[in-house]
C-alpha positions in Angstrom: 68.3 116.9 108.9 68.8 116.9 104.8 68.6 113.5 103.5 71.0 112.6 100.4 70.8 110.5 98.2 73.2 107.2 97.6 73.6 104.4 94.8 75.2 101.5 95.6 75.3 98.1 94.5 72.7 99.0 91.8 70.4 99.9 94.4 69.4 104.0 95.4 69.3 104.7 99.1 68.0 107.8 101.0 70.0 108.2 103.8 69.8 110.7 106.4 72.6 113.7 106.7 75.9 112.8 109.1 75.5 109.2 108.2 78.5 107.0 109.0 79.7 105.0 105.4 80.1 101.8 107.0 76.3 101.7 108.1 75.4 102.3 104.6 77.8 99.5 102.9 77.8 96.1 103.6 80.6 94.8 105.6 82.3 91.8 103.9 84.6 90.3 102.7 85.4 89.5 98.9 87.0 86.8 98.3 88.9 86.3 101.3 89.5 90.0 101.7 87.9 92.5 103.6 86.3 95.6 103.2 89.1 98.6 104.4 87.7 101.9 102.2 85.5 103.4 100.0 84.7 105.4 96.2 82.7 108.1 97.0 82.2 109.9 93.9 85.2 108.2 92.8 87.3 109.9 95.7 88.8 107.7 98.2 87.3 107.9 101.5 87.1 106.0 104.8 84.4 104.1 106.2 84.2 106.0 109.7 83.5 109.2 106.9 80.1 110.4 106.9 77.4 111.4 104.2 77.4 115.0 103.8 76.3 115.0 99.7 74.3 112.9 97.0 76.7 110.6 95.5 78.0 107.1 93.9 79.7 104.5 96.3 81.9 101.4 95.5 83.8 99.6 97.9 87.4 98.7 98.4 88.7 95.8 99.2 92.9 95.0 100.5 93.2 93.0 97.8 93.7 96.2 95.5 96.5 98.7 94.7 94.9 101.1 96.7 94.1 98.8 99.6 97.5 97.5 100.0 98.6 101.2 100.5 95.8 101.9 103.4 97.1 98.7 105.0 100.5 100.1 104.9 100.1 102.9 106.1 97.9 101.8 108.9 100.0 99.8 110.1 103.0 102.5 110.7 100.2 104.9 112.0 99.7 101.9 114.8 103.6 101.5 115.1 103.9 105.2 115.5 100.8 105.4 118.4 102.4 102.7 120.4 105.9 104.3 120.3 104.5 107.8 121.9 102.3 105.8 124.0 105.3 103.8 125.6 108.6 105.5 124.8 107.1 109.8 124.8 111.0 111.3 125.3 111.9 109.6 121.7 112.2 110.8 118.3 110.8 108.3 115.7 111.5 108.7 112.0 110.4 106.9 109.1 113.4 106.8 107.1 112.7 104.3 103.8 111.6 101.5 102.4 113.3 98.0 102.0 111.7 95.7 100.2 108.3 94.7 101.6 109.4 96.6 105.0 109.5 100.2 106.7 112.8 101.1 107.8 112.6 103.3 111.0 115.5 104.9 113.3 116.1 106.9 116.5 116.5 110.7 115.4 117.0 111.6 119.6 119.1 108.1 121.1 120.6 105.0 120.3 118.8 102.0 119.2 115.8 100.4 120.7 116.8 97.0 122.2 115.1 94.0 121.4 113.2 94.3 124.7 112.1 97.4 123.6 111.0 96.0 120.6 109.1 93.3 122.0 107.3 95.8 124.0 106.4 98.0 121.1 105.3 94.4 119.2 103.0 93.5 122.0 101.5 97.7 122.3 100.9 97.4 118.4 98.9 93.7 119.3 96.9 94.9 122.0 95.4 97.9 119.8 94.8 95.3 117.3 93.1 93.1 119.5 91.1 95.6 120.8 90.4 96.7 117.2 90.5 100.6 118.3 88.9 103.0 115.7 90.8 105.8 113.6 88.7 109.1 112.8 89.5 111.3 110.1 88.8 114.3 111.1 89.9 118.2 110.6 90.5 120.9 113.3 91.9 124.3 112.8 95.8 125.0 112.3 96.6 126.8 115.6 95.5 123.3 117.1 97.4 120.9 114.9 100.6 123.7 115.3 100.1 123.2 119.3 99.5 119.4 119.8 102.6 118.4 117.1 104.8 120.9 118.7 103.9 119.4 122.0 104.7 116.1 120.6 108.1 117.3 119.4 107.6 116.5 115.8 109.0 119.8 114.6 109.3 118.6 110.7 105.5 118.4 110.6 104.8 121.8 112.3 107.0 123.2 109.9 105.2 121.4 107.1 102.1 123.2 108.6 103.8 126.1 108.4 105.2 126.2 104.8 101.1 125.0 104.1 99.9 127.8 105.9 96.1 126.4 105.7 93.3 127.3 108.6 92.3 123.8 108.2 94.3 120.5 108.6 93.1 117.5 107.8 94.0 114.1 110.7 93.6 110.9 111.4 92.8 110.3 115.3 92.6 107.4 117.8 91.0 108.9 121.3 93.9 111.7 121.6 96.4 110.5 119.2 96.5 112.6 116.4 98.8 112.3 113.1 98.3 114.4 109.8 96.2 112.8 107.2 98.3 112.9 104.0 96.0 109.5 103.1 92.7 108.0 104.8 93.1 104.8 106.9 91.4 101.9 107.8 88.3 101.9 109.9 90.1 100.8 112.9 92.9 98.4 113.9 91.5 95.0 114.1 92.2 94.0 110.1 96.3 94.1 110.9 96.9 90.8 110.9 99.9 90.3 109.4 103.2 92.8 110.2 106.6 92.0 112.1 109.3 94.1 114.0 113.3 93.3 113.9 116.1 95.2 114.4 118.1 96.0 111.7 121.3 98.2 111.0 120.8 101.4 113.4 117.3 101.1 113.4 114.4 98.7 112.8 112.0 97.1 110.2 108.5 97.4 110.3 107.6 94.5 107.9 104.4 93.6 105.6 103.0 91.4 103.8 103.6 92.1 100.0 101.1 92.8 97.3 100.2 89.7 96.0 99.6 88.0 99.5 98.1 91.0 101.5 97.0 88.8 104.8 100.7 87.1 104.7 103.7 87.8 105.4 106.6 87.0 103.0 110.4 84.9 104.8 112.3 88.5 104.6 114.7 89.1 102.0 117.5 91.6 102.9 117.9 93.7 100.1 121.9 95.2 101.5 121.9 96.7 98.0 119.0 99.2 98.0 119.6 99.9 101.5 123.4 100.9 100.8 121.6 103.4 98.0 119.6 104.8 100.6 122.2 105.0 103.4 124.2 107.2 100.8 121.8 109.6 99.8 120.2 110.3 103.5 124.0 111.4 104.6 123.0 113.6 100.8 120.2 114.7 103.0 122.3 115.8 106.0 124.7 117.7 103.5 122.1 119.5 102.1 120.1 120.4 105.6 117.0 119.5 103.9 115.7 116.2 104.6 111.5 116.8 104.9 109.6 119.2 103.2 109.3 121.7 105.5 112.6 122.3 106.0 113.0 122.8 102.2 110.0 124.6 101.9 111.9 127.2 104.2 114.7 127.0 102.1 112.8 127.6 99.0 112.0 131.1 100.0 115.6 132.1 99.4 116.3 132.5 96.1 120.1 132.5 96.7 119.7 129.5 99.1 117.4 127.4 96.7 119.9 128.3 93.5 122.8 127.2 95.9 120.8 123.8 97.0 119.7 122.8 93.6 123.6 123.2 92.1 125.0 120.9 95.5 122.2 118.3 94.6 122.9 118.4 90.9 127.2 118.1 91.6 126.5 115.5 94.1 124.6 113.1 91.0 127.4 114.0 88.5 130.1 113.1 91.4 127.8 109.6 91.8 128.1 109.2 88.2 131.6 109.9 87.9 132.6 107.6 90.6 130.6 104.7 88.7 132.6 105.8 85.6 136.1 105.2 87.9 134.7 101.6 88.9 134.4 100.8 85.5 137.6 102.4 84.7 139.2 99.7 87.4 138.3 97.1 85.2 139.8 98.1 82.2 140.8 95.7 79.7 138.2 93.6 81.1 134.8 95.0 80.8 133.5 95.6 77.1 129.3 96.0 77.9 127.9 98.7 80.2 124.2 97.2 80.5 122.2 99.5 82.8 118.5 99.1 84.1 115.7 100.6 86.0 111.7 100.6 86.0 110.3 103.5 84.5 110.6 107.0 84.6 114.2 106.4 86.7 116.0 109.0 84.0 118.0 106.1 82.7 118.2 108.1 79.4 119.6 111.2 80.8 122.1 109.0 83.2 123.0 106.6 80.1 124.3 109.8 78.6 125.7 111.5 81.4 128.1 108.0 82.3 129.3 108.3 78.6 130.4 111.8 79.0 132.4 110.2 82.2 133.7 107.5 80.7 135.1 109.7 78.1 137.0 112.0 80.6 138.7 108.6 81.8 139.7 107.4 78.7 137.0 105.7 76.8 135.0 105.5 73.7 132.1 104.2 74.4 129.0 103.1 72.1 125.7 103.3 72.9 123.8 100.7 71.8 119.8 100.8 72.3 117.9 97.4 73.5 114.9 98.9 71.8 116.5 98.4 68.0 116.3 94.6 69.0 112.6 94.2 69.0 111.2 91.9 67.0 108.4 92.8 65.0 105.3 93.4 66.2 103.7 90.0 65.1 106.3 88.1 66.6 106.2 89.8 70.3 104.7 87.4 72.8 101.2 87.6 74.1 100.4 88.7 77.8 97.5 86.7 80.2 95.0 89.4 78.3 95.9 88.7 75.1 98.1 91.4 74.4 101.4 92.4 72.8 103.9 91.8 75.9 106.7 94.6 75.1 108.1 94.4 78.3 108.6 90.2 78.0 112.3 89.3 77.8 111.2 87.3 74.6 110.1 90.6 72.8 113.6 91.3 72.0 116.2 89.1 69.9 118.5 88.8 72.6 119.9 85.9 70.5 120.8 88.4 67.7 122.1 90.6 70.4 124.3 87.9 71.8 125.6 87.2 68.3 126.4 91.2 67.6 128.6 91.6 70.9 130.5 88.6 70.3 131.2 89.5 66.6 132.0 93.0 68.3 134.7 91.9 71.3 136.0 89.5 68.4 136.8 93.6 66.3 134.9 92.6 63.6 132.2 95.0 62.1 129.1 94.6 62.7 125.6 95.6 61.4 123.5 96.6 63.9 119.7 96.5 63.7 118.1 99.7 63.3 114.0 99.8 65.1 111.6 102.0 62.8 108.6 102.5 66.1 106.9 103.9 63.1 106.8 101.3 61.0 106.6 98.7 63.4 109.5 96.6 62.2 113.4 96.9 61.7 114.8 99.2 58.5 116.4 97.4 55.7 120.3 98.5 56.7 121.5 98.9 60.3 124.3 100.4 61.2 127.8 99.5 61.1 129.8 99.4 64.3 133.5 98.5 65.5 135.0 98.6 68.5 138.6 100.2 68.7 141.1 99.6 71.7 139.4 102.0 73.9 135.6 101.6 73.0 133.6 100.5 75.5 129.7 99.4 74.6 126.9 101.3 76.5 123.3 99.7 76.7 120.0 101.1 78.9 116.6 98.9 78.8 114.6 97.3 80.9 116.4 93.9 80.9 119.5 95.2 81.3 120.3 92.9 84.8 118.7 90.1 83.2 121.6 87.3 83.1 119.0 85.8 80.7 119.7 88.9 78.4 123.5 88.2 77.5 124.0 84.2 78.3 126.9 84.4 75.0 128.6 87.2 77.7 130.8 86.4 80.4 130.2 88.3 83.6 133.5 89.2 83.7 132.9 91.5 80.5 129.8 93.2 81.6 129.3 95.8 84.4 125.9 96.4 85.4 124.2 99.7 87.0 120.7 99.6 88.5 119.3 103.1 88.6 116.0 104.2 90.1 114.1 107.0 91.8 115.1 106.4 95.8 114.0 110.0 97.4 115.0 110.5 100.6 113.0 113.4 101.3 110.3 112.7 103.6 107.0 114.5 104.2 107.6 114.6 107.8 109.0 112.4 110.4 106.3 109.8 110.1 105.2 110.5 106.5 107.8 109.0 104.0 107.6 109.9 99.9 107.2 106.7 98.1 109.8 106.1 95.1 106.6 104.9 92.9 104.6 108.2 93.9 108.5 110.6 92.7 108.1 108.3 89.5 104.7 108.7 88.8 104.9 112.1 88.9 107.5 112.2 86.8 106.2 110.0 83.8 102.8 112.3 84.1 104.6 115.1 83.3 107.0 113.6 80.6 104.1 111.8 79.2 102.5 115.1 78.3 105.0 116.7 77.1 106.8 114.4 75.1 103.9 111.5 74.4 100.8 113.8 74.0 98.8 111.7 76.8 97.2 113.2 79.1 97.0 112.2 82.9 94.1 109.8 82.8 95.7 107.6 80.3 99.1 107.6 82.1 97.3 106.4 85.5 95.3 104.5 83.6 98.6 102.3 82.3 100.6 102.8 85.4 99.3 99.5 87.1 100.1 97.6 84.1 103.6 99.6 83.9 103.8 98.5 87.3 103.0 94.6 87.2 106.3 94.9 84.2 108.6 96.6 86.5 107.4 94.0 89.0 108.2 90.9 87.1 111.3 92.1 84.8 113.2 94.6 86.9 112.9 94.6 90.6 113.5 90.8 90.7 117.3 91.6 89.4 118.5 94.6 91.1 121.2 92.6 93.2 122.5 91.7 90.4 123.9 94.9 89.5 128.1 96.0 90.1 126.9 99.9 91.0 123.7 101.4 91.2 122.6 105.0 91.2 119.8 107.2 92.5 118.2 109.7 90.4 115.9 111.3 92.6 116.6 114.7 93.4 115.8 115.8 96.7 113.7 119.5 95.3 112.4 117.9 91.8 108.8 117.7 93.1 108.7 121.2 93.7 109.3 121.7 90.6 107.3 119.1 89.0 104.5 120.5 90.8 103.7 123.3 88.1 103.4 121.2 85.4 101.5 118.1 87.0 98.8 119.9 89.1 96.7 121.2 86.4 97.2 117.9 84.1 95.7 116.2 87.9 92.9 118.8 88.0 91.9 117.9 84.5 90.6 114.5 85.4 86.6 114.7 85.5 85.4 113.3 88.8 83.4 111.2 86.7 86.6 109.0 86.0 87.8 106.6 87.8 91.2 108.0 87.8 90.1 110.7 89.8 90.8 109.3 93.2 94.3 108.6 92.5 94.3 112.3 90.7 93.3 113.7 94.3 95.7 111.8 96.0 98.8 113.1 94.5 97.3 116.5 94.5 96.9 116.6 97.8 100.6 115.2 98.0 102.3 117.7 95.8 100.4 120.9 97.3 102.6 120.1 100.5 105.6 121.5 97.9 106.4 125.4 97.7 107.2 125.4 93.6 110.5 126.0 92.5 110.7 127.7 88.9 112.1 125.6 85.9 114.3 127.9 85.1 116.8 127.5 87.6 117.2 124.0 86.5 120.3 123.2 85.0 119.8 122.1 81.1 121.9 119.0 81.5 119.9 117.5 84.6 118.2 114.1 84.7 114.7 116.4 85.6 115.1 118.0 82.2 114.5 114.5 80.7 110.8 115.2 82.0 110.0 118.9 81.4 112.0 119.4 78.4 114.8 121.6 77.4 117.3 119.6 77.8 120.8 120.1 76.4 121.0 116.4 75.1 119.0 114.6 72.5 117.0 112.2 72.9 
């Protein structure tokens, strides 16, 4: 048998063909965490995985982006085992997230009851206890087509289907089988920390959030995101495409793909016209439209799209950009590293901002400040503005919820939107898309197009982009009047063309290039739609260009 040859820990090792990673590494915890994966060549890779090449390793731990994820999703791949193993004539879905939870529902029956819930609780605890192992492992597509179709999970054999590969890649525990979109942990034992509760139609599967992976947070119902959801998976139903597979099958009819791309594009501009009649019901009343999401949400796009609206009922409305009230550069606040903090509330002179809106709803003209990014500082004159009887101001950044923002402002004059990237396409029934993965895609692609970075700096600032959004966004989302998705359910087919080969550009000397191969993997399970049959007025053209506004 070959032997190969490993470093790890500054140290080289000879080890002998089919050897198992966790023999070579050494099990422990770091700091309190313990040990769930492993950086093989920089490629994510689990610990029951075995040496079959010469290569770097580096371990990683739960407390990590990455190891957060794996816990995630171990923990629904557990759920999921104990629901076959104790209720086989049901249809489980994974529908969405909710906060730091996993909404699930019935596809086949009504709910379960808490009994049943209890029982599932106490399945899940048992395989913990016992600490069972999960194998990755691949076997041939006629096998993985047989088992899910004897399993009844007809979205994933029509996955394998649209994939059409003689290989399929799973994760197995004795003869439970599930496709491996992502590896898992070792085994079981490390789920500490999770919950069950019914709520709405279905139930949560909660976590523990990623600041305190080994705890669970008091739960938070978020009624707000969960109404956004709710209203786009009836989209789902009204479109007949609510997994991949079964648009992957649409895809292949041009007529049927043109047809579904125009329903999901009228059902966004009806969205946006019916935030544009709320707004319109407080006429008289409301003089600020301040709208917010984290990045990559197509705020831009949907900023101009709800001015268009709230022209055709009667406004004139000004759009005003957050950005022009930076302050200078050496006057932004400093993050923990030492850095410029452009994302701070306290980079921007929200007390100048305060000042212009009141001078504004008093109809006096004002000079508003004008941003020079090139520069780095504000231009000598500004522009002038005044509002007239029907004007209406119209402001998109990052703070927008922030009642911090506009303290000078009653409530009663603004009207708030919250807009983000909520798919509700999911891979299969137990394989959900995440929002952050729809909008990482999407600022990838934008970012080369538009920014001239290429894909290793974008995932290289995403964590930090993420830590922003963390602390200045997601926080105020309940506060807003109206919110609005932007996903659209077929934009990662089409995204797919332009992010794959800025993904496959990424050395596998980087670091990035794990997360490269990860979304790789996930957008290959999308059958590409051309850009071209994109209308030139959608939020998608905000990231692939040729877009019929200006930005």
């Amino acid at each position: 048998m070959k032997d190969y040859t490993i470093h790890y820990n500054g140290k080289v090792k000879s080890i002998k063909g089919n050897a198992c990673i966790s023999s070579i590494m050494d099990i422990e915890d770091k700091d309190g965490f313990p040990l769930v994966a492993a950086f093989f060549n920089n490629e994510l890779i689990s610990l029951n995985s075995c040496v079959d090449i010469n290569g770097n390793l580096r371990p990683l731990y739960l407390n990590s982006t990455a190891g957060v994820r794996l816990y995630r999703r171990t923990l629904c791949y557990v759920l999921e085992m104990a629901v076959r193993e104790l209720f086989p004539e049901h249809r489980l879905v994974l529908s969405h997230s909710l906060g730091h939870s996993y909404y699930y529902h019935l596809d086949d029956s009504p709910v379960f009851s808490d009994a049943d819930l209890n029982l599932i609780q106490d399945k899940m605890k048992d395989y913990i206890h016992r600490d069972l192992k999960i194998i990755p492992e691949t076997i041939s597509w006629h096998e993985a087509r047989e088992y899910f179709l004897e399993m009844n999970q007809k979205d994933t054999v029509l996955l394998l289907d649209s994939a059409n590969q003689s290989r399929v890649r799973i994760n197995c525990t004795g003869k439970y089988m599930a496709l491996r979109h992502e590896i898992l942990m070792p085994s079981m034992g490390l789920l500490k920390a999770f919950d069950i509760m019914n709520y709405s139609e279905g139930f949560l599967l909660r976590y523990p959030p990623s600041k305190t992976p080994l705890k669970l947070k008091v739960f938070k119902d978020e009624p707000l995101l969960f109404s956004i959801y709710r209203e786009y998976k009836s989209w789902g139903k009204i479109l007949n495409a609510d997994t991949v597979g079964k648009m992957n099958s649409m895809i292949s009819d041009k007529g049927q793909t043109e047809h579904f791309i125009h329903v999901s594009e009228s059902l966004h501009n009806k969205k946006i016209a019916q935030i544009a009649d709320s707004i319109l019901e407080r006429r008289g009343e409301v003089k600020v439209v301040l709208i917010a999401g984290p990045s990559s949400s197509g705020k831009t796009t949907f900023t101009k799209k709800l001015c268009i609206q709230l022209q055709v009922v009667g406004f004139n409305p000004l759009m005003v950009s957050l950005d022009d009230y930076y302050h200078a550069p050496e006057n932004v606040p400093l993050d923990e590293d030492g850095h410029p903090d452009l994302e701070a509330l306290e980079a921007l002179d929200f007390p100048l901002l305060n000042q212009n809106l009141v001078q504004l709803f008093s109809g006096e003209e004002t000079e508003i400040p004008i941003f020079d990014f090139k520069k780095g500082g504000r231009q000598e004159k500004g522009r002038l503005l005044k509002m007239q009887d029907r004007s209406i101001i119209v402001m998109e950044g990052i703070h927008g919820l922030n009642k911090d923002l506009t303290p000078d402002i009653p409530v009663s004059q603004k009207f708030k939107v919250y807009i983000s990237a909520l798919t509700q396409l999911n891979l299969d029934d137990h394989n959900r898309i995440a929002t952050t993965d729809n909008r990482l895609i999407r600022r990838i692609v934008r970012d080369h197009q538009f920014r001239n970075y290429n894909a290793e700096k974008t995932l290289k600032i995403w964590p930090s982009v993420r830590r922003g959004e963390e602390k200045n966004i997601f926080p105020n989302q309940d506060q807003a009047d109206a919110a609005f998705n932007s996903a659209l359910d077929y934009e990662l087919a089409v995204l797919r063309m332009y992010a794959e080969p800025l993904l496959r550009s990424i050395s596998p000397e980087k670091e990035e290039y794990g997360e490269a191969q990860r979304l790789l993997h996930f957008i290959n399970n999308f059958s590409p739609i051309p850009s071209n049959m994109i209308p030139v007025d959608s939020i998608l053209r905000e990231f692939i260009g040729d877009s019929s506004f200006k930005y």
